[in-house]
C-alpha positions in Angstrom: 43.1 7.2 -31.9 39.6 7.3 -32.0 39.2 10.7 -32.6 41.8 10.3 -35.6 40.2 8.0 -37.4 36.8 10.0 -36.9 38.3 13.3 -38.5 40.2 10.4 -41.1 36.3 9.5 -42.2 34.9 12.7 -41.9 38.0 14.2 -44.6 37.3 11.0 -46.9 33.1 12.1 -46.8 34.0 15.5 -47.9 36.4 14.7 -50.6 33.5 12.1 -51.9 30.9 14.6 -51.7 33.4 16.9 -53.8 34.4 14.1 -56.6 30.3 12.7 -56.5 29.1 16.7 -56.7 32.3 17.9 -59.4 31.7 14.5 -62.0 27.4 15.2 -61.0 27.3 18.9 -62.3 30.2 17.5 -65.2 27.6 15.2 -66.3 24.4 17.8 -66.3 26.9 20.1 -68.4 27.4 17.2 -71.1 23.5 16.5 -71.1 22.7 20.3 -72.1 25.3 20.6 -74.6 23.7 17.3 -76.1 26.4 14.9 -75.1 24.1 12.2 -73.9 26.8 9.3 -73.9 29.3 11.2 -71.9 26.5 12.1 -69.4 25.2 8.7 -69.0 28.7 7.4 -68.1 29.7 10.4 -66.2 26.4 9.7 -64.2 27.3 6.2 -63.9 30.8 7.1 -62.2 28.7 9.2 -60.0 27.1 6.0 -58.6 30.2 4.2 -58.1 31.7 7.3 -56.0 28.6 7.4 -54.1 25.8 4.9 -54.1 23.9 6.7 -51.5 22.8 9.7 -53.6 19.8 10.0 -55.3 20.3 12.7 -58.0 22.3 9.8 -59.7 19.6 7.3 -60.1 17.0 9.9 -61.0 18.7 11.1 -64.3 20.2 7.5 -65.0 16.5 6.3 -64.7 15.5 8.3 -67.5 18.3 7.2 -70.0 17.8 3.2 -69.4 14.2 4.4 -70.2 15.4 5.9 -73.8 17.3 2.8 -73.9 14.2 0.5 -73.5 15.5 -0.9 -70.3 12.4 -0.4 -68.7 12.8 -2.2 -65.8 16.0 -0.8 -64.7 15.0 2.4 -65.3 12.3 1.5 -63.2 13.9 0.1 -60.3 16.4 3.4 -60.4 13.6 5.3 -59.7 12.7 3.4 -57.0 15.7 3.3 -55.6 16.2 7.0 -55.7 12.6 7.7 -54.1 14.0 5.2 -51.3 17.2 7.0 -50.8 15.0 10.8 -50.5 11.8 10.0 -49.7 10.3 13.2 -49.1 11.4 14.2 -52.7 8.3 15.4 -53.9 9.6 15.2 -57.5 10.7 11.6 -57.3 7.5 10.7 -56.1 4.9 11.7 -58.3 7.4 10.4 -61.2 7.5 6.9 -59.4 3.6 7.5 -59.2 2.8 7.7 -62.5 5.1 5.1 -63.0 3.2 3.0 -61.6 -0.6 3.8 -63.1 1.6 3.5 -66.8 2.0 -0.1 -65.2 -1.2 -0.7 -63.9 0.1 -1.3 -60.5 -2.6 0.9 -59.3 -2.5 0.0 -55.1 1.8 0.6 -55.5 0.1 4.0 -57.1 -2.3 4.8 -54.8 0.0 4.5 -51.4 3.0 6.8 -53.4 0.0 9.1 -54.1 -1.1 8.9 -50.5 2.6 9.8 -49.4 2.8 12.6 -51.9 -0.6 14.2 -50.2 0.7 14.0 -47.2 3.9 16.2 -47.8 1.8 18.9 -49.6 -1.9 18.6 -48.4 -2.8 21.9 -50.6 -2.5 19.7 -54.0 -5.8 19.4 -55.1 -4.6 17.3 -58.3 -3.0 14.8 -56.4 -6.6 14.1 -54.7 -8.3 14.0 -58.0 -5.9 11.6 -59.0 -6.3 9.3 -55.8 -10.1 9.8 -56.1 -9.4 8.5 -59.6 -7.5 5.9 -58.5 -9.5 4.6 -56.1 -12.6 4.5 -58.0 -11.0 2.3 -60.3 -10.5 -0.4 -57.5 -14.0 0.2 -56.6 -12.8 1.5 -53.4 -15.6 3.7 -52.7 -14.8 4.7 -49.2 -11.4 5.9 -49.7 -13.0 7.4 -52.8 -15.8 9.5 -50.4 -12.9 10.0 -47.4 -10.7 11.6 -50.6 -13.5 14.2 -51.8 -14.2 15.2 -48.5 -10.6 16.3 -47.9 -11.1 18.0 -51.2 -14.0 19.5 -49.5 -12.5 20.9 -47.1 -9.8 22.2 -49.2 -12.3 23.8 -51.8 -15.5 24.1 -50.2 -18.9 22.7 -50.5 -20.2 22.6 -54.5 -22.0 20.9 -56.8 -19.5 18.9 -58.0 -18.1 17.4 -55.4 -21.5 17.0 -53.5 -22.7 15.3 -56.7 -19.7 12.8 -57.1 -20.3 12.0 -53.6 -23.6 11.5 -53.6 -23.0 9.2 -56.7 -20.2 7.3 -55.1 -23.0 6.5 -52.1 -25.2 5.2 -54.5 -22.7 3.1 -56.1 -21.8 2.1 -52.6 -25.4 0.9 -52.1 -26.2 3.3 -49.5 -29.1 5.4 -50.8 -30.0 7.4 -47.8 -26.3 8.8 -47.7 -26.3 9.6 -51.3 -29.6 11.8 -50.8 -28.4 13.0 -47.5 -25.4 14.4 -49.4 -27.6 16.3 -52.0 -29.9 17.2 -49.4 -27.0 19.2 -47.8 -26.2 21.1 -50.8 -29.8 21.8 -51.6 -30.3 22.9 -47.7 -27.4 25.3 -47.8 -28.7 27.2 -51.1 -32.3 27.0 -50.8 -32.6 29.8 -53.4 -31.3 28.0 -56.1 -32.9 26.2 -57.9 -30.6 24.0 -59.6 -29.5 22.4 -56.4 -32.9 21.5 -55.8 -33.3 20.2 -58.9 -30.2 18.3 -58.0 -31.4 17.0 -55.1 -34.1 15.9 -56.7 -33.0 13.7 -59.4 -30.7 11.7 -56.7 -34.0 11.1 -55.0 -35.4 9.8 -58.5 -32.5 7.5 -59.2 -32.0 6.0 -55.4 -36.2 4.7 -55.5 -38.2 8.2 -54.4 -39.7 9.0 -57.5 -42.8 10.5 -55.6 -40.9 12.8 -54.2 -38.9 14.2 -56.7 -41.7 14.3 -59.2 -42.8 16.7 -56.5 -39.6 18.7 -56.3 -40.1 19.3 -60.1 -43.5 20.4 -60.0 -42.4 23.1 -57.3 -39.3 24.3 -59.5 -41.4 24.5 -62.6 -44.6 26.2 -60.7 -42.0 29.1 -59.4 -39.7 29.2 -62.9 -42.0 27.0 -65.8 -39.0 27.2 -68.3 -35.8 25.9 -65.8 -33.8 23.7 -68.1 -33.1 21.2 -65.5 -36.4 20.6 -64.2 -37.8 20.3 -68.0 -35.5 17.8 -68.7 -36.0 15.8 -65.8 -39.6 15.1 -66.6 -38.7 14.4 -69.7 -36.6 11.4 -68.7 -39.4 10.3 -66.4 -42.6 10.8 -69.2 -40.2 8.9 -71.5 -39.1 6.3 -68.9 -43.0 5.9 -68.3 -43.5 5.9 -72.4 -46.2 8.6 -72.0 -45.5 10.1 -75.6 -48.9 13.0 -75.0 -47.0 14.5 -71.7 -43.4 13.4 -73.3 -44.4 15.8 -76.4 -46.4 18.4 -74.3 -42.6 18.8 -72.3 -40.9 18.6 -75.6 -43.0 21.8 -77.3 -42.3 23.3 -73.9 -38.5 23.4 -73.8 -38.1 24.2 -78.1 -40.2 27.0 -77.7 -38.7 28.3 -74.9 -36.5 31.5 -76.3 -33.4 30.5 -73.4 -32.8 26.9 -74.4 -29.4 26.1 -75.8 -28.9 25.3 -79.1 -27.3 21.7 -77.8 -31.0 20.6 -76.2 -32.6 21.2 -79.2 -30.4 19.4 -81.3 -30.8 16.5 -79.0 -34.9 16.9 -78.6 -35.3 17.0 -82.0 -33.1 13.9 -82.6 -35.8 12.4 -80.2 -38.5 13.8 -82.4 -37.2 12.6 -85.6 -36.9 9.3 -84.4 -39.9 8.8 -82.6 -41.8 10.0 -86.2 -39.7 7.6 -88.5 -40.7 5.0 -86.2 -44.3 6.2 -85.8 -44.6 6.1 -90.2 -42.5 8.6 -91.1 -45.0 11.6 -91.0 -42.8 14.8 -91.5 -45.8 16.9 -90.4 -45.1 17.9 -86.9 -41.1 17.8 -87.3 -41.6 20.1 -89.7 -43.8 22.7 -87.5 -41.3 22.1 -84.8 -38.0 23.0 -87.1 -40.5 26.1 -88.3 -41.0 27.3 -84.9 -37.8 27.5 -83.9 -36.1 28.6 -87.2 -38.5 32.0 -86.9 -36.7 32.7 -83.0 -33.6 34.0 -82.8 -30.5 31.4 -83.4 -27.0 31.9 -81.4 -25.5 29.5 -84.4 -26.3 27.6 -87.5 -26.7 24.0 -86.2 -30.9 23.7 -86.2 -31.1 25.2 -89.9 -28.1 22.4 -90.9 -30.2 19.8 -89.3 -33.3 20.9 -90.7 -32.2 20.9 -94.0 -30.5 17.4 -93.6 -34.6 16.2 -92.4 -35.5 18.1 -95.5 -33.4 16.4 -97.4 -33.7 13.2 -96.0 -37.6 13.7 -96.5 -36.5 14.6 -100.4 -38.1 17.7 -100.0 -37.9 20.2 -103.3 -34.6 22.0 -103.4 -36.3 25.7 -103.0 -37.7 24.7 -99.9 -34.3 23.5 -98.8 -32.1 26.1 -99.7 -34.9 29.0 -97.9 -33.6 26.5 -95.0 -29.7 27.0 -95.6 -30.4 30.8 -96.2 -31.3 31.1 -92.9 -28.1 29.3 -91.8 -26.1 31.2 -93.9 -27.5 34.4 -92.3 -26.5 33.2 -89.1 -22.8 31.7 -90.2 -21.9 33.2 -93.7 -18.1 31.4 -93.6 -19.7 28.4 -93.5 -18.5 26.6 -96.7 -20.3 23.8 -96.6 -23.7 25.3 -97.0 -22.6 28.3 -99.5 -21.5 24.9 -101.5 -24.6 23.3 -101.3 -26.6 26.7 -102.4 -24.3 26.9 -105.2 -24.8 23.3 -106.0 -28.5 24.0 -106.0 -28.3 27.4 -108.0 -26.8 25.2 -110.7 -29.1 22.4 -111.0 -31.4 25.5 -111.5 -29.4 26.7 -114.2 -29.5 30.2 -112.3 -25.9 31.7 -113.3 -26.6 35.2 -111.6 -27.3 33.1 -108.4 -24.6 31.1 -108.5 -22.0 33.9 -109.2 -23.8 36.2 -106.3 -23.2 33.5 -104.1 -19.3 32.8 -105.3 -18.6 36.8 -104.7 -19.7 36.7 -101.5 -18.3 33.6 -100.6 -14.9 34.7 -101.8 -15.0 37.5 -98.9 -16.1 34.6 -96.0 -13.6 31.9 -97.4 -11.1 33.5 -99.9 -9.1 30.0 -99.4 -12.0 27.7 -101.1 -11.1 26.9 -105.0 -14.4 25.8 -105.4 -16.2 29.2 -105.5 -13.6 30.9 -107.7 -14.5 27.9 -109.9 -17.7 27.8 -109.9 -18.3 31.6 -110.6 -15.4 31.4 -113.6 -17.7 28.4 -115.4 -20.9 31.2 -114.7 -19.5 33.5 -116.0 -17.9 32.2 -118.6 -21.5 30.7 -119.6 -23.0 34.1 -119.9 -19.9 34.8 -122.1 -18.4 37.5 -119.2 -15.2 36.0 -120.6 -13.1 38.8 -118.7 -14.5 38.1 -115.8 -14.2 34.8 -116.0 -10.8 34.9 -116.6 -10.3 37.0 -113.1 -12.4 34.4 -111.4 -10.1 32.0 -112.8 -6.6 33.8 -111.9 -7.8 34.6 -108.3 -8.5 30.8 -108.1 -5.0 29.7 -109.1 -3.5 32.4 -106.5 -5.3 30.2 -103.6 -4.0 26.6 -105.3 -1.5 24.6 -102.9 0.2 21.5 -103.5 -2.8 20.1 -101.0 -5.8 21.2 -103.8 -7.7 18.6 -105.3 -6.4 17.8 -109.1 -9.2 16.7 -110.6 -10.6 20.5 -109.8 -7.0 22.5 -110.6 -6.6 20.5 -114.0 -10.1 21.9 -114.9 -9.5 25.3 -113.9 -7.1 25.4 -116.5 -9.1 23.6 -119.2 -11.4 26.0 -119.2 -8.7 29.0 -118.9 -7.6 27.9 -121.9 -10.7 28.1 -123.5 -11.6 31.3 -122.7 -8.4 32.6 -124.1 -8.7 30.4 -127.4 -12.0 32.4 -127.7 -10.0 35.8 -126.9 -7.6 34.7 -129.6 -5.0 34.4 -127.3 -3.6 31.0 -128.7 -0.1 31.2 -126.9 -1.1 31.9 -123.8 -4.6 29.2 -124.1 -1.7 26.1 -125.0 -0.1 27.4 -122.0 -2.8 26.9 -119.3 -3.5 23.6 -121.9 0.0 22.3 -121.0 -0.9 23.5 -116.8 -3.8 21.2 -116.8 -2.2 18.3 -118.0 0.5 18.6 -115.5 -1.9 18.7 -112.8 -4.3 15.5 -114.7 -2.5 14.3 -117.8 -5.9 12.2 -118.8 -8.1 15.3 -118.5 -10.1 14.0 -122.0 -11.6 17.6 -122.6 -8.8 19.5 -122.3 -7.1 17.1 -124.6 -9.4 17.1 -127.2 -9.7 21.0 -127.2 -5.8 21.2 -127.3 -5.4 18.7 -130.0 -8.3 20.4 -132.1 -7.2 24.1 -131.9 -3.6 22.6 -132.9 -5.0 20.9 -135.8 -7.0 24.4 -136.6 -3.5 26.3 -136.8 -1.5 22.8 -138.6 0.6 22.9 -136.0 2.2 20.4 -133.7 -0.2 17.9 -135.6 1.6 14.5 -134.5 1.0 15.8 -130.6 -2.5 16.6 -132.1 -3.1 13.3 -133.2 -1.8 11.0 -129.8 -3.5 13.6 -127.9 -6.9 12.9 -129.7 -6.2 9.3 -129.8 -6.3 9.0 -126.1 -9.6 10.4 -126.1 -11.4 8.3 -128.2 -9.7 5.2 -126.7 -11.2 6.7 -123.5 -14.6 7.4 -125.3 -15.0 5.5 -128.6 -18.6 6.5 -129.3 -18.1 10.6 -128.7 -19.2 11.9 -131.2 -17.1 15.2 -130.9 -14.2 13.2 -130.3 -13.9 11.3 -133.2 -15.1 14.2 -135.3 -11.4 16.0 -133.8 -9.5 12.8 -134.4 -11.0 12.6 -138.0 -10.5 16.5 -138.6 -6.7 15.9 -137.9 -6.1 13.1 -140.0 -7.5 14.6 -142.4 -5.3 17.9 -141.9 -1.9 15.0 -141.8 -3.4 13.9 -145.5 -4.5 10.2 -144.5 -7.4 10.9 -146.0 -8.9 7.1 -146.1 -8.2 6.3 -142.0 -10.3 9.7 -142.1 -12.8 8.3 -143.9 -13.2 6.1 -141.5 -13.5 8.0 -138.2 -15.9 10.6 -139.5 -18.5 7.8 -140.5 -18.1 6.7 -137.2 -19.2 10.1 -135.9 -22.3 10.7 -138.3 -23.8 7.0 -136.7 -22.8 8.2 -133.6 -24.3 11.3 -133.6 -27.8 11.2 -135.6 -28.6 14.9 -135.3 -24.5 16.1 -136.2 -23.8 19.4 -135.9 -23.3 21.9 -139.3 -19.2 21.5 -138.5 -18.9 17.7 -138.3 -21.2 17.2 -141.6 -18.6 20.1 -143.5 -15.6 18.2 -141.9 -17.2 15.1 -143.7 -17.4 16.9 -146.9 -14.2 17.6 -146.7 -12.9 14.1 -146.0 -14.9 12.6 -148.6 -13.7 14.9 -151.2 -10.4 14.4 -150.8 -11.0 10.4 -150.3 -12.6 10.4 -153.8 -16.3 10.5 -153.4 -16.8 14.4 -154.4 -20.5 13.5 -155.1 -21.3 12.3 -151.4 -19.1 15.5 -150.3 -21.3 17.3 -152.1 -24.4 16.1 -150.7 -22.8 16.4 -146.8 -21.7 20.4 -147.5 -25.7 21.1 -148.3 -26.6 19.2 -145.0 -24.1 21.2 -143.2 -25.5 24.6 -144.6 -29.3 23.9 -143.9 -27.9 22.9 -140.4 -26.0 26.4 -140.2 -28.8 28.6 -138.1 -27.5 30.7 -135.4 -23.7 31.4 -136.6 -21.3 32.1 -133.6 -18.9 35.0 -133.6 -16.6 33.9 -136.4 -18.3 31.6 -137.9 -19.9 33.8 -140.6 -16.9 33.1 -142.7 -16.7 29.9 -142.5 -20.7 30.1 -144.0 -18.9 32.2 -146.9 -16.6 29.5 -147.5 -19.1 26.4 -147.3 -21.5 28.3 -149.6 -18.5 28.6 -152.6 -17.8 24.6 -152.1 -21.7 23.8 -152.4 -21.7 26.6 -155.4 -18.5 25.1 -157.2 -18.8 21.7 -156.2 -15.5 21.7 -154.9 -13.3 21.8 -151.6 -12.3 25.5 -150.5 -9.6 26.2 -148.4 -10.5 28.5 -145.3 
């Protein structure tokens, strides 16, 4: 009987192991095809068949987590790190667990277990050390790095975070036992000593390790390290003469990195704004260095920020970011600022030298191909200003800057006015408002080319309209808004806008005082037209291409005292 109903529970085990195992792999097969509903209740039938499986809980634990049921998913995990403990999976996922709950000693003894099925896992030991320094548990802490020790070897950074743990611990002579060690097994290096010596500095032994440096430095004067260390201590003791004497030492010193010098001179610059100011000696210093060689761009950058800071002249500054440009020429940022400087000085050929090159270095940046476009178009290179122009619009993105897009096409559209290209200038007109539909130049130039041909003249007129509501004392713009009422016939609201632009504009140009003539001949005062046509020809000097014509025309008005259609 007994052994019946011993081969009875042995049958019903297996055929529970077949349904749990047959429903478990069912479930795994809904989860990949994306089922996630049908696995979480397969998985739940997989529980009820067999509640002392763990594979179950495990997956189960991660859906009440998508379901915000944090704490049951929780306590499936648990329960399925009970059920296999030496599951090293389960465990580190119930470790982390519980750090992401802050229940850091639940953390530390599933860490601990973890550790002890795989000894090799260095992470899990810098997670316990991590761990345990948290709780301030500096013993554990020390006992954890020396199994990592033992594990890795002896080296600096585990000697070091040991030495610092003893210190924190409060026991000095085990922290500078520790360094001592290291120090003892390398004697050649020098680094170790070094180290050894600044955990005698910081544990009370300041004699001593002062006289650690002086031996480092006496066999190897320029070792980092050692510099830096009596550094600290000069400035600690606020002994600026030796603290500057160590200073000069390390900036002039070919090998240093490019990061110490950033950071001594930071100490520099602020110890001279708080000493006055003087620039004298910061100066020198970024002189010095600037003439060694540089591995990047950083010390030129800061010393023209000092220069600027210091608002030195703009030459001097930009010889600065030359040197930084030598060094990185894709940097953007200071090619902008040269440009920026080349056309405060009005220097065209600079600033398109400095736009071709930058266009090799960062073909991406819209501001160079803008830039160079408005140079050339300045020394009347209209072609190639126009490429500059087109190669600038091939780099714009739906990302680009608006303001800057809308005026590359403002000024395309000038260039091709001035080619005669009228179709294709209303076209890039009609870009930039898209990009900036309140860009006030390019609506005054549209609306007074328009108003030139008599066409479109009502757009003409809202679109000049807008500008002088934007600018009511521009001269130029009222003159345009005057000009196209004039060319619509209202010859009295006219009137009115071009007096507006003589007060506004004392010194008008020849073109606004003939559109006045104009206006006040056909608004009845032929006399004062008269008068404003002679103005306008004495005013006519240097004629622009095409504008010897228009001279021809104003000279028949003055000569018949009467208007003349161009």
């Amino acid at each position: 009987m007994l052994w019946l109903a011993v081969l009875a529970a042995g049958a019903q085990d297996v055929e529970r192991n077949r349904r749990y195992d047959a429903f478990f792999l069912e479930a795994i097969c809904e989860q990949e095809k994306g089922n996630k509903d049908a696995a979480f209740d397969l998985l739940r039938h997989c529980v009820e068949i067999d509640s002392t499986r763990s594979e179950a809980y495990y997956y189960l634990a991660r859906y009440y987590e998508a379901l915000k049921q944090r704490d049951k998913a929780f306590g499936y995990l648990q329960h399925a790190a009970e059920l296999e403990p030496d599951n090293a999976t389960y465990l580190e996922t119930l470790a982390n667990g519980y750090v992401q709950l802050r229940r850091i000693p639940e953390a530390i003894d599933v860490y601990e277990r973890l550790y002890a099925l795989k000894r090799e896992r260095t992470d899990v030991l810098a997670m316990l050390l991590e761990l345990y320094e948290q709780q301030e548990d500096y013993d554990h802490a020390i006992s954890t790095l020396s199994k990592l020790e033992t594990l890795e070897g002896k080296s600096e950074r585990i000697s070091y975070a040991k030495s610092g743990l003893y210190t924190k611990k409060g026991d000095k002579r085990a922290a500078i036992n520790e360094m001592k060690a290291l120090a003892d097994q390398y004697p050649n290096d020098l680094n170790y000593r070094c180290l050894y010596a600044n955990t005698l500095y910081v544990n009370g032994q300041q004699k001593r390790a002062l006289a650690i440096y002086d031996k480092i430095l006496h066999e190897q004067p320029d070792h980092r390290n050692a510099l830096m260390a009596m550094l600290a201590h000069y400035n600690e003791q606020q002994d600026s003469a030796h603290a500057a004497t160590i200073i000069d030492r390390i900036l002039m010193n070919k090998n240093t990195e490019s990061s110490d010098r950033i950071v001594l001179m930071r100490q520099v610059i602020g110890e001279s704004e708080h000493a006055g100011g003087d620039s004298t000696r910061v100066l020198q210093l970024f002189g010095k260095q600037l003439d060694m060689p540089q591995t990047d761009a950083d010390l030129a950058l800061m010393c023209a920020s000092y220069m600027n800071l210091k608002k030195m002249p703009t030459d001097s500054i930009g010889r600065v970011l030359d040197k930084a440009l030598a060094i990185a020429p894709d940097n953007a940022a200071v090619r902008l600022q040269l440009v920026s400087f080349a056309w405060q000085a009005d220097d065209r050929k600079r600033v398109i030298d400095l736009c071709r090159d930058a266009r090799r270095y960062n073909p991406e940046e819209m501001a160079f191909y803008y830039y160079q476009g408005i140079a050339y178009f300045q020394e009347k290179q209209l072609d190639a200003a126009l490429n500059a122009f087109h190669n600038g619009i091939g780099v714009i993105t739906s990302e680009s800057n608006p303001d800057i897009v809308s005026d590359f096409y403002a000024v395309m559209g000038d260039i091709l006015h001035q080619k005669h290209m009228d179709r294709e200038a209303f076209a890039a007109y009609d870009s930039c408002l898209l990009w900036k539909d309140d860009n006030i130049g390019c609506l005054n130039n549209y609306a007074y080319y328009l108003s030139e041909l008599g066409r479109d003249l009502d757009r003409a007129e809202q679109m000049s309209f807008r500008t002088i509501k934007a600018e009511p004392k521009n001269a130029t713009y009222l003159d345009t808004y005057a000009w196209i009422l004039f060319k619509q016939g209202r010859y009295s609201e006219a009137k009115i806008y071009i007096d507006q632009t003589l007060t506004c504009d004392k010194d008008s140009s020849w073109v606004m005082l003939d559109h006045a003539g104009d206006i006040y001949y056909h608004a009845g005062d032929r006399e004062q037209a008269l008068r404003l046509w002679q103005l306008a020809l004495e005013r006519f000097t240097e004629p622009a291409d095409g504008d010897e014509e228009k001279r021809a025309v104003l000279i028949r008005k003055i000569k018949l005292k009467k208007y003349q259609k161009e």
